[in-house]
matplotlib code that plots the C-alpha trace (Angstrom):
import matplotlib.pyplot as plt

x = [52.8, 55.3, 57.3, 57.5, 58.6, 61.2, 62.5, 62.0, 63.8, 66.5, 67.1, 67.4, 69.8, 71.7, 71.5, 72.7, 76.0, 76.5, 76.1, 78.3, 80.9, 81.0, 81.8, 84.2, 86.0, 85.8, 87.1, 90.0, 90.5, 90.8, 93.0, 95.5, 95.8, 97.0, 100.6, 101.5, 104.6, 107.9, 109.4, 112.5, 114.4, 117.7, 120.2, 120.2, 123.1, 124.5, 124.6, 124.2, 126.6, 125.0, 124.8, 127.8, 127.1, 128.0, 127.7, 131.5, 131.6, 131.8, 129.6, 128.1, 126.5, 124.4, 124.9, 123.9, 125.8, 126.9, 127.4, 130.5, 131.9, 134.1, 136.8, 138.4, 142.2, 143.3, 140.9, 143.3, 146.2, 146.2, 149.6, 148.4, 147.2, 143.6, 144.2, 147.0, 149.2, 147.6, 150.0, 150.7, 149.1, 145.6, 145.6, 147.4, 145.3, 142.0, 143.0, 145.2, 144.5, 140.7, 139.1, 139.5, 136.4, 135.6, 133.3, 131.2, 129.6, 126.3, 127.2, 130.3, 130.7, 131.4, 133.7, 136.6, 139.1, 140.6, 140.5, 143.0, 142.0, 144.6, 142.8, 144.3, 146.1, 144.8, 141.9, 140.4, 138.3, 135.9, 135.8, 135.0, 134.5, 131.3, 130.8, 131.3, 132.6, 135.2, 134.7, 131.1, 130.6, 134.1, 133.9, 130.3, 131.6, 134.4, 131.9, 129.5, 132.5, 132.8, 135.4, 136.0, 136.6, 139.8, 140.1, 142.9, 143.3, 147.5, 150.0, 148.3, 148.3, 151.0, 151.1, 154.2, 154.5, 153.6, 154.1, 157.3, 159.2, 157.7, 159.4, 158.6, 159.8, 163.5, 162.8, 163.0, 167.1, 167.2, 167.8, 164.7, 162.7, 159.5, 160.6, 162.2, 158.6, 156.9, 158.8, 158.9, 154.8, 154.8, 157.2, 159.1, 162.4, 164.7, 165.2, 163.9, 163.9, 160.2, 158.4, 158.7, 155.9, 156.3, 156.2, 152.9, 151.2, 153.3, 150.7, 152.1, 151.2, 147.7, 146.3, 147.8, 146.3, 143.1, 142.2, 143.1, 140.9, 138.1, 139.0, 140.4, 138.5, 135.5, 134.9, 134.7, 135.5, 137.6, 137.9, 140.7, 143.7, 144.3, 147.0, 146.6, 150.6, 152.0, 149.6, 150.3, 150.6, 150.0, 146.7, 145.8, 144.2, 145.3, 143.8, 144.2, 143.1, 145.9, 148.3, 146.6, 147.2, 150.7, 151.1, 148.7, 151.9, 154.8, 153.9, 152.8, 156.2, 158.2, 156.1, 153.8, 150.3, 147.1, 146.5, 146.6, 144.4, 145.7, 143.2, 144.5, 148.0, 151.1, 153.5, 155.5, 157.6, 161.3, 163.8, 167.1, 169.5, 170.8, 167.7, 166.7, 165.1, 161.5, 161.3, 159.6, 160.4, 163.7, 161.3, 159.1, 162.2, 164.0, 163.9, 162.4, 159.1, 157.7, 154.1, 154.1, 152.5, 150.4, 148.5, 148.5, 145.5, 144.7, 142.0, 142.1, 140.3, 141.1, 140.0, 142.4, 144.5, 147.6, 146.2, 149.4, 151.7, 150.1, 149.5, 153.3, 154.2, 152.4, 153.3, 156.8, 157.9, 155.9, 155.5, 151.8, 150.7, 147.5, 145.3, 145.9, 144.9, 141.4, 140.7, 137.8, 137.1, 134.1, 133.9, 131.4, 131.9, 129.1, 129.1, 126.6, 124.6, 124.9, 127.0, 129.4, 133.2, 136.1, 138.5, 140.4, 138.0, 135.2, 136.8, 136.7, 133.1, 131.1, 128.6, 127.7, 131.4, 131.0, 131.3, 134.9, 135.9, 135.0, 136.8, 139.7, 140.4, 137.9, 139.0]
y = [106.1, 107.2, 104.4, 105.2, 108.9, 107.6, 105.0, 108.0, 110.6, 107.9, 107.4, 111.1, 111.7, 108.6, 110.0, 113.3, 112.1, 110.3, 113.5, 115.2, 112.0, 112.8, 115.9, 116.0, 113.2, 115.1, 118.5, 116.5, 115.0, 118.7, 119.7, 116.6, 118.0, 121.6, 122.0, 125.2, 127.1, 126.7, 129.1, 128.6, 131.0, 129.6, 132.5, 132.5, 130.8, 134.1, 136.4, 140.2, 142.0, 143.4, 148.0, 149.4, 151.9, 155.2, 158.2, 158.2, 159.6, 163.4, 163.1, 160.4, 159.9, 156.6, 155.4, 152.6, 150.4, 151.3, 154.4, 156.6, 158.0, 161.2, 160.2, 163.6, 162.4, 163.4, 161.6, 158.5, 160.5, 163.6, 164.5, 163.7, 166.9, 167.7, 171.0, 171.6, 175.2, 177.6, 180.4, 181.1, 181.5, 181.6, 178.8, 176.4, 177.2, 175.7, 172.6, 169.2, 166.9, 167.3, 164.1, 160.8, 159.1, 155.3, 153.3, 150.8, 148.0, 147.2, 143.6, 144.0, 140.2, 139.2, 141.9, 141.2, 143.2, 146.8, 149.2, 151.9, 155.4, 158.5, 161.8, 164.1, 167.3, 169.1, 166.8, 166.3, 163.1, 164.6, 168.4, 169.7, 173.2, 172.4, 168.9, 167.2, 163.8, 163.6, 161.2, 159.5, 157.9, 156.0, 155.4, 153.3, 151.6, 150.0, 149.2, 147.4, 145.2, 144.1, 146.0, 148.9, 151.3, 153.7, 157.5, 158.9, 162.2, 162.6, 165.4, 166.6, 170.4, 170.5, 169.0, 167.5, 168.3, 172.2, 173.4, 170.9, 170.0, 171.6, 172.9, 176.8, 175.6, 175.2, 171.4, 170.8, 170.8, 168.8, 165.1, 162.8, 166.1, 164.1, 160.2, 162.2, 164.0, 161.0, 158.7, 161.8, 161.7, 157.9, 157.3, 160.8, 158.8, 160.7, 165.0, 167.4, 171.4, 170.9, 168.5, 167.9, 165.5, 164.8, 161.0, 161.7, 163.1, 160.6, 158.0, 155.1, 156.0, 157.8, 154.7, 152.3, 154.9, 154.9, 151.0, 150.5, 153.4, 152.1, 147.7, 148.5, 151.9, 151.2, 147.9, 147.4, 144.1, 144.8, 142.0, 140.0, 139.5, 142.8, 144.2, 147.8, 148.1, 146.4, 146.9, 143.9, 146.2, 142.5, 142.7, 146.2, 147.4, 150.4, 153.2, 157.0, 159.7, 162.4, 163.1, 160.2, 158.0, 158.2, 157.8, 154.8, 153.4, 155.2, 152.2, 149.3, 149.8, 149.8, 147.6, 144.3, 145.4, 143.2, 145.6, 149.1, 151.3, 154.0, 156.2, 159.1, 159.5, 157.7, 160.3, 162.7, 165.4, 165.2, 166.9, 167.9, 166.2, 163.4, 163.0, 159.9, 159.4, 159.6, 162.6, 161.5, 161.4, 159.1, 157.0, 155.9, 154.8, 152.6, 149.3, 146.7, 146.4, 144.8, 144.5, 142.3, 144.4, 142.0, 143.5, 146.9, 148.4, 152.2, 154.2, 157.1, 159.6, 160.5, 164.1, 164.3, 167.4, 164.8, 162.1, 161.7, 162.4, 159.3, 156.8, 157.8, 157.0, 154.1, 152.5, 153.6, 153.9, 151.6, 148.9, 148.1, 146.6, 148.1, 145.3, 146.7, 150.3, 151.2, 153.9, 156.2, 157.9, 160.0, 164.1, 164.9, 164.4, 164.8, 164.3, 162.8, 165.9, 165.9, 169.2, 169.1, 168.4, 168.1, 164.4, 164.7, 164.8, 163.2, 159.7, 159.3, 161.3, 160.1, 157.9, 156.6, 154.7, 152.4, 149.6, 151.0, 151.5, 148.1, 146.7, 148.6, 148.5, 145.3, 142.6]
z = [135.7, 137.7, 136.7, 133.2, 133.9, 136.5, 133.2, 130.7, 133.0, 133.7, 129.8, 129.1, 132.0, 130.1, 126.8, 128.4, 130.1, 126.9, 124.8, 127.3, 127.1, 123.6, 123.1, 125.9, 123.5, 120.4, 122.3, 123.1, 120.1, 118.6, 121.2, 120.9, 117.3, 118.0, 118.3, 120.5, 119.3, 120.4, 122.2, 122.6, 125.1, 123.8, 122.4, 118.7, 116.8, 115.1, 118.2, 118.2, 120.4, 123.4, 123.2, 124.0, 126.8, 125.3, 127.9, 128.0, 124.3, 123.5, 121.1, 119.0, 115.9, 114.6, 111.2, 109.1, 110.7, 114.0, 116.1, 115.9, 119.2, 119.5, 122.7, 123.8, 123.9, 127.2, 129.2, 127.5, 129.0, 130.9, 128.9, 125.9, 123.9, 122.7, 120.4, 117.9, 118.4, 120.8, 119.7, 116.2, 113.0, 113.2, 110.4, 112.7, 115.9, 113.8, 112.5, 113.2, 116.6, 117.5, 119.5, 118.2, 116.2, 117.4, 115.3, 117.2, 114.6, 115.8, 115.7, 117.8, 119.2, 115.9, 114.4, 112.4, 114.0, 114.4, 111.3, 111.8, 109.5, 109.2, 108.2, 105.6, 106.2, 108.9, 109.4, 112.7, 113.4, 115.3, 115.3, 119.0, 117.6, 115.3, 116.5, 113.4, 112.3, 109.4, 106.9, 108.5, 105.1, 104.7, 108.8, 108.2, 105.4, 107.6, 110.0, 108.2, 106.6, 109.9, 111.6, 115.1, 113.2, 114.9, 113.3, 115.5, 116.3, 116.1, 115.2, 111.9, 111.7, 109.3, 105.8, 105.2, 101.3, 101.8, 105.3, 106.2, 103.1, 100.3, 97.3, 98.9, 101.9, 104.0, 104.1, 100.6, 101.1, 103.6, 103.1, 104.0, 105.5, 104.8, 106.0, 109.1, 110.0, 109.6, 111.3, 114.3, 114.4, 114.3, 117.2, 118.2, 117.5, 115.1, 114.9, 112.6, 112.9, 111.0, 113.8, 117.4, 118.0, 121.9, 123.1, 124.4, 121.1, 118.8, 117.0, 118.6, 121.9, 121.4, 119.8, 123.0, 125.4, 123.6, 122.7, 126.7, 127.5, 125.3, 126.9, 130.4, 131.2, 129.4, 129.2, 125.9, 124.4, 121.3, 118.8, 118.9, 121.4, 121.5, 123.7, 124.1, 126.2, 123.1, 120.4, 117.5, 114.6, 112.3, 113.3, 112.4, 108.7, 108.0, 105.6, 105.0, 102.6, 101.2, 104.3, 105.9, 103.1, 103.2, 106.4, 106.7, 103.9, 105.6, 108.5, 106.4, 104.9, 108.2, 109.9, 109.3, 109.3, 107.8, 105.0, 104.2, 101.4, 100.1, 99.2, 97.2, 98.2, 97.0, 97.1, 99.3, 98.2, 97.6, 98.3, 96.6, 98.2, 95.8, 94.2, 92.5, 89.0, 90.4, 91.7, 95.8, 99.1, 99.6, 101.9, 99.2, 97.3, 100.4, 99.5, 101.0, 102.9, 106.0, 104.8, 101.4, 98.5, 98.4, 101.3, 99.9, 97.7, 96.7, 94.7, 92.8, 91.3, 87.5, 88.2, 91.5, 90.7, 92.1, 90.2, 87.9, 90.8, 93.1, 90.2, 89.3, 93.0, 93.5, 89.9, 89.7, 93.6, 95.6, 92.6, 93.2, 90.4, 88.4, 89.6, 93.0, 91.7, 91.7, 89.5, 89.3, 86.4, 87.6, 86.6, 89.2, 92.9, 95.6, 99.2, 101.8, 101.8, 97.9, 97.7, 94.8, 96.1, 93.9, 93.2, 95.9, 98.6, 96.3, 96.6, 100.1, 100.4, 97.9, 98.6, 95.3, 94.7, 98.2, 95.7, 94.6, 97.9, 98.8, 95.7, 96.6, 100.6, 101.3, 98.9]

ax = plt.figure().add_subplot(projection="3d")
ax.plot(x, y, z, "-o")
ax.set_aspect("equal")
plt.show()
């Protein structure tokens, strides 16, 4: 007897292991099956730039598609000035200079390049008394088209075709008043008895002191080959509204720059000096310029009260043809906080003609 239970207790422990063989068997079968995911701790092929360390800024403000930064001027250059006129009109004491505005794409390893923008008269980039950016809606365009977007503070508290050389004013006899102020603000060469733009405040040098502040200082990796000592103008886009405008063309006509939108300018005052048969600054009317036309776009708005004189200016004077033109026939203007704005400011604010901004200054 217990024989048989020894035989039977030997077959079930037989049976057992068997069972046990078994399923082991089938739980590896399962597992040979599964796949685990790859992770894969590689970079990815389109890289994202790495977050630009901001506590230098002023201020800043995050947009859609990067983050602007307010750079007060003088920590580019302790000569370089932050305010306009501290004695004076009262007028003049408030606007012009201000801190320049720096927009930082979010994807900043892969930007296209440096995007130059010249506010209108009196403008300030980034106002240091209510701590507001000008222009945040234009500013975020350029950055999600893939450029740093620069809107540099410079010598703006006058406008050239009221305050300088207007018809009202003693510079409206002199010959070239508004090419000469220009030319003073761009690079102080030249004389005037309307502007006296020191070498430190001229535009030339603020925007070399500030693109090495932002590489050399801050460490920021601008796109390109950038040298900030000898900035390659070639390289630059170029836009402005109004004032800006013009000046944004008053240097893609001396000089070679990637492109330049005009975005409602096209025309300076004249003056009555051997006037011409379009009535315009004798600048607009030299011949020849560095940057092809080619590379030159504007937009305008129909209900601009200047509308007529810049489509004259940029038909008749600068010779863009009207493919080049972008014109906005819109009556109502809003802007990003959907207050009602006239043309002239409209076509720069409103958010709701992107598309014919991009058309015009992107193409």
């Amino acid at each position: 007897m217990k024989r048989i239970f020894k035989i039977v207790g030997f077959i079930f422990l037989v049976v057992l292991i068997t069972l046990i063989t078994l399923a082991v068997a089938r739980r590896g079968t399962r597992e040979a099956v599964y796949q685990p995911p790859v992770i894969n701790n590689e970079p990815p092929s389109v890289s994202l730039s790495v977050p630009v360390d901001t506590v230098f800024c002023e201020d800043t403000l995050a947009t859609k598609s990067g983050t602007l930064c307010a750079v007060k001027p003088s920590k580019t250059d302790a000569r370089i000035t932050d305010v306009g006129e501290t004695t004076g009109k009262i007028k003049f004491r408030k606007t012009g200079f201000g801190y320049h505005a720096v927009g930082i794409p979010d994807d900043l390893a892969n930007a296209k390049g440096i995007w130059v923008h010249f506010t209108g008269s009196y403008g300030k980039p980034y106002n240091q008394n209510d701590g507001t950016f000008a222009n945040s809606v234009w500013l975020d365009e350029v950055m999600e088209a893939g450029y740093v977007v620069v809107q540099l503070a410079y010598d703006n508290q006058y406008s050239v075709n009221y305050d300088l050389c207007g018809v009202k004013t003693d510079g409206y006899n002199r010959d070239n008043c508004a090419g000469e102020v220009r030319e003073i603000g761009q690079t102080g060469q030249g004389e005037s008895p309307y502007r006296s733009t020191d070498a430190f405040n001229t535009i030339d040098y603020r925007l070399e002191k500030l693109l090495a502040y932002l590489e050399n200082t801050q460490g920021i990796d601008l796109p390109g080959t950038i040298n900030p000592t000898n900035v390659d103008w070639g390289t630059l886009h170029l836009s402005g509204h109004s004032q800006g405008a013009n000046q944004a063309y008053y240097i893609a006509k001396n000089r070679l720059v990637a492109g330049a939108c005009i975005i409602a300018g096209g025309f300076d005052t004249g003056d009555t000096v051997n006037p011409g048969k379009i009535n315009i600054a004798d600048w607009f009317l030299k011949e020849g310029n560095k940057t092809p036309l080619s590379a030159v776009r504007a937009i305008l708005a129909t209900t601009d009260d200047s509308y007529q004189l810049f489509l004259t200016g940029l038909t008749k004077a600068v010779g863009l043809p009207s493919n080049q033109i972008i014109i906005v026939d819109k009556k109502v203007y809003t802007d990003e906080a959907g207050t009602e704005v006239k043309g002239h400011p409209g076509i720069i604010k409103d958010p709701s003609i992107k598309a014919e901004r991009a058309e015009a200054c992107f193409r």
